[in-house]
Structures are given as C-alpha cells and as structure tokens.
C-alpha positions as CSV (number, residue, x, y, z in Angstrom):
1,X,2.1,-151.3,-5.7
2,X,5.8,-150.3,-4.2
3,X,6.0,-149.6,-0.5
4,X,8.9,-148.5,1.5
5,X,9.3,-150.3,4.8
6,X,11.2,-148.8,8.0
7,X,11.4,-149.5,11.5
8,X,13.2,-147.6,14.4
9,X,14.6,-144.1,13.2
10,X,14.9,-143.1,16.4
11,X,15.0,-139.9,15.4
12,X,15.4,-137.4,18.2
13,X,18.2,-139.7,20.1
14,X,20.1,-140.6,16.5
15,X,19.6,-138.0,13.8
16,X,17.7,-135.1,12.5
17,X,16.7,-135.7,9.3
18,X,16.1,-139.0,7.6
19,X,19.1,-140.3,5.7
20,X,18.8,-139.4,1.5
21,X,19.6,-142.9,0.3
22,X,15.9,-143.6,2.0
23,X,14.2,-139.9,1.2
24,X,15.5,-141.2,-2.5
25,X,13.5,-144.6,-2.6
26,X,10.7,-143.1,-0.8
27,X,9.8,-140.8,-3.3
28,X,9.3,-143.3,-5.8
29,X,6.8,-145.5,-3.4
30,X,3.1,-145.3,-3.2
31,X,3.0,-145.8,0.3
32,X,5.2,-146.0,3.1
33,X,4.8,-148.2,6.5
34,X,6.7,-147.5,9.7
35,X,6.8,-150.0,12.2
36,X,7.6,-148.2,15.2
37,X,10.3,-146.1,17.3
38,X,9.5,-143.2,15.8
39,X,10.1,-141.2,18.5
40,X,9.1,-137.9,17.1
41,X,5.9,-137.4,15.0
42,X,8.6,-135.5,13.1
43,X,9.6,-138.9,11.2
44,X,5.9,-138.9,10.5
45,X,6.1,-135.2,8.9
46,X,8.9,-136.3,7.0
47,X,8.1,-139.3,5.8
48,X,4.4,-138.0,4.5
49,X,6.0,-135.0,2.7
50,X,7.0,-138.2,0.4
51,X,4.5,-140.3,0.1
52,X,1.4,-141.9,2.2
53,X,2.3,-143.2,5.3
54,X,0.7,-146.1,7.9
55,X,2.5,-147.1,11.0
56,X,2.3,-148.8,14.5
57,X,3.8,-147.7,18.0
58,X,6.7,-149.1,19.4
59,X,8.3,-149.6,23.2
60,X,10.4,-146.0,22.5
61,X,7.2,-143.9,21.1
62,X,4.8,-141.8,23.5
63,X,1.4,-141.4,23.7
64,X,0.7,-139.2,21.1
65,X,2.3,-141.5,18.4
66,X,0.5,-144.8,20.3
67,X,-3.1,-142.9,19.8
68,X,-2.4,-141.9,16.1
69,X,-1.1,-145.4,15.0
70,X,-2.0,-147.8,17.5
71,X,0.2,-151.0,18.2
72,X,-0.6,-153.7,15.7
73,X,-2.8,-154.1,12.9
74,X,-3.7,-156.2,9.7
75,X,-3.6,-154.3,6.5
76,X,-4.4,-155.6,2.7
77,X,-3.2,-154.0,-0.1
78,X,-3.5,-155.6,-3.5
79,X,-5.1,-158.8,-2.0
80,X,-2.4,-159.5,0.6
81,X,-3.0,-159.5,4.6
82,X,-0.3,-157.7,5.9
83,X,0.5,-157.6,9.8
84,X,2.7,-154.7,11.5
85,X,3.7,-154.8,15.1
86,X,7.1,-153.5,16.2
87,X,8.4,-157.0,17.7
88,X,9.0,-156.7,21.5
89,X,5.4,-158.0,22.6
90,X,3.9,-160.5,23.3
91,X,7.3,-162.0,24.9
92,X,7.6,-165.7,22.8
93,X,11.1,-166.2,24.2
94,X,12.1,-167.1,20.4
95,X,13.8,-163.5,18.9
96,X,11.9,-160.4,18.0
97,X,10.8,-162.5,14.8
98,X,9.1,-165.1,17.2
99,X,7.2,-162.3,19.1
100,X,6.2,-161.4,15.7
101,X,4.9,-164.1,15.1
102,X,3.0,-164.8,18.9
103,X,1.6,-161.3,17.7
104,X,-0.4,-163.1,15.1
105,X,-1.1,-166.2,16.0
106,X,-4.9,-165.6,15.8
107,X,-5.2,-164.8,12.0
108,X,-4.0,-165.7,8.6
109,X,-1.6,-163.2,7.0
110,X,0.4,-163.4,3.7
111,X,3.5,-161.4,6.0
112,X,4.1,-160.3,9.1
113,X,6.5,-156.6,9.2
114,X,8.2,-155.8,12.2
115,X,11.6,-154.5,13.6
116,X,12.4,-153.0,17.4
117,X,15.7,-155.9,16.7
118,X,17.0,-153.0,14.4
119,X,18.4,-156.2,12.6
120,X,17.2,-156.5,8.8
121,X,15.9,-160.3,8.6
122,X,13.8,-161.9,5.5
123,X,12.6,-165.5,5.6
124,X,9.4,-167.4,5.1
125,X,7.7,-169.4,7.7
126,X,5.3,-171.6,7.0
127,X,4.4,-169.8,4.2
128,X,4.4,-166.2,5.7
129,X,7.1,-163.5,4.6
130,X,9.1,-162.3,8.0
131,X,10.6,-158.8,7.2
132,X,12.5,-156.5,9.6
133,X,14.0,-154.2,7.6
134,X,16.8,-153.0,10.5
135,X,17.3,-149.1,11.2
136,X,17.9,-146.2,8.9
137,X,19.5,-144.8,11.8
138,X,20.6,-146.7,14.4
139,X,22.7,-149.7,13.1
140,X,23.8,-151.2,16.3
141,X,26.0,-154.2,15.9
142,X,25.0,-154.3,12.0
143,X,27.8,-153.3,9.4
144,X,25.4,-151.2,7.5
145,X,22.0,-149.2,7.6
146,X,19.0,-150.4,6.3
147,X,15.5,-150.2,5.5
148,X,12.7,-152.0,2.9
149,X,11.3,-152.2,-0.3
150,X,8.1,-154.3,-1.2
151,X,6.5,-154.8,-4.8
152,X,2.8,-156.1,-4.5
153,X,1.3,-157.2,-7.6
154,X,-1.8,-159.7,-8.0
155,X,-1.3,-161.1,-4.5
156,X,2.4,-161.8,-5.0
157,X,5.1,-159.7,-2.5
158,X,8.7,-158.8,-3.4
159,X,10.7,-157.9,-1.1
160,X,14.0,-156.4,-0.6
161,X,17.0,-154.8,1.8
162,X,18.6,-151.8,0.8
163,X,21.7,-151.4,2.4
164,X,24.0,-148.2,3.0
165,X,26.8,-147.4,5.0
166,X,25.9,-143.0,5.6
167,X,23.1,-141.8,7.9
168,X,23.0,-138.2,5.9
C-alpha cells in the first residue's frame, strides 16, 4: 500500500492550490493522510479528487474540519497501528515529536504521524517510526518544501521525504 503523508498546507493564509510536485505523487497513492492545518475543507476537496483521504484537526483548523476528522486517532493498514495527531497537544515540553509521543502513551503503535512543527523529521524511538513530513506550503525556516511517502507491505513501513524548492 503507498500513502501520501502531509501536514500543514495552510492553505487559505499560504496558497491556493496545492503545489504539482505533491498533486504528482498523490496521484499514484492509494490513500492519502493529512495531519492537520488544513484550514479550508478545500485541501480536503483537493486532495480526494486524487486519491482517498483520512485526516485529524489541528490548532489552525475550525470546527467544521475538527467534527469531520476529529483530533487523533489509531489507524491500521496492512497490519500496522498507525497514530495521527497534529503535535501541539498534550504539552510534553520535549518538541512537537515529544507531544507526539505524550499523545500516545497509552497504546502500542508501529508509528506515530504528526507535524504542526512544519519541520520534516524521521527517526525511530523505541521501536516506533516518528514522521513529520514538514509543509507543502509553508516552509518556515526550512530550505525546502516537503511532504511524505510511505510503502506498507506485510507489516513493514517505508518511509520517505520528498523535497522541493516551488509551491506551484
């Protein structure tokens, strides 16, 4: 299974449409999971006119895009426990990747996807796959844009950053 993974498009504030190099990759995944600052449910339009798409809320969204996706949840696709929350609660005073972390304390996941950092991060703790995979969109202090890409197959996860230096 190949998933796109993208966090904080910020799309009303930063751009209008979503950036090709992602629309490209996204196209060729079977599903697609946004983990939060959508802003608009207009990222949600465009992202489904590619492919299936599952998300979670973050602390820029509004209350429509909180009742339709909620602000964490577990997920398994092809045998792995996946947890999405966008990374600024519950406060762990360790990084977004520690609040990612706190989020989950209480269960036992194969990887844990979140952003809200807008920095693209990849490591493995205790076991667990951390992945941020920064902003399409809104760069900040990073030299490029980014989002993710994730093979599943028979319980093992690939993962990977793809990098770009245009938002159109």
């Amino acid at each position: 299974m190949k998933i796109g993974v993208v966090s904080d498009t910020h799309m009303t504030r930063m751009s209008k449409a979503l950036p090709q190099a992602l629309t490209e990759e996204f196209r060729k995944v079977d599903l697609i999971l946004h983990l939060g600052d959508w802003v608009s449910m207009e990222v949600y339009k465009q992202l489904a006119a590619l492919a299936p798409v599952e998300g979670i809320a973050g602390n820029n969204d509004g209350e429509e895009i909180i009742q339709r996706f909620g602000e964490r949840k577990i997920i398994e696709l092809d045998g792995v426990r996946i947890g999405m929350v966008h990374g600024h609660t519950p406060y762990s005073g360790k990084g977004t990747d520690g609040n990612a972390l706190k989020a989950f304390s209480d269960v036992q996941l194969n990887c844990i996807l979140f952003g809200h950092s807008h920095q693209p991060l990849m490591r493995n703790e205790n076991g667990i796959l951390l992945f941020n995979p920064g902003s399409p969109t809104d760069k900040r202090r990073e030299r490029l844009y980014s989002f993710g890409l994730m093979d599943i197959e028979n319980g093992i996860i690939n993962a990977r950053h793809v990098f770009y230096d245009s938002k159109k």
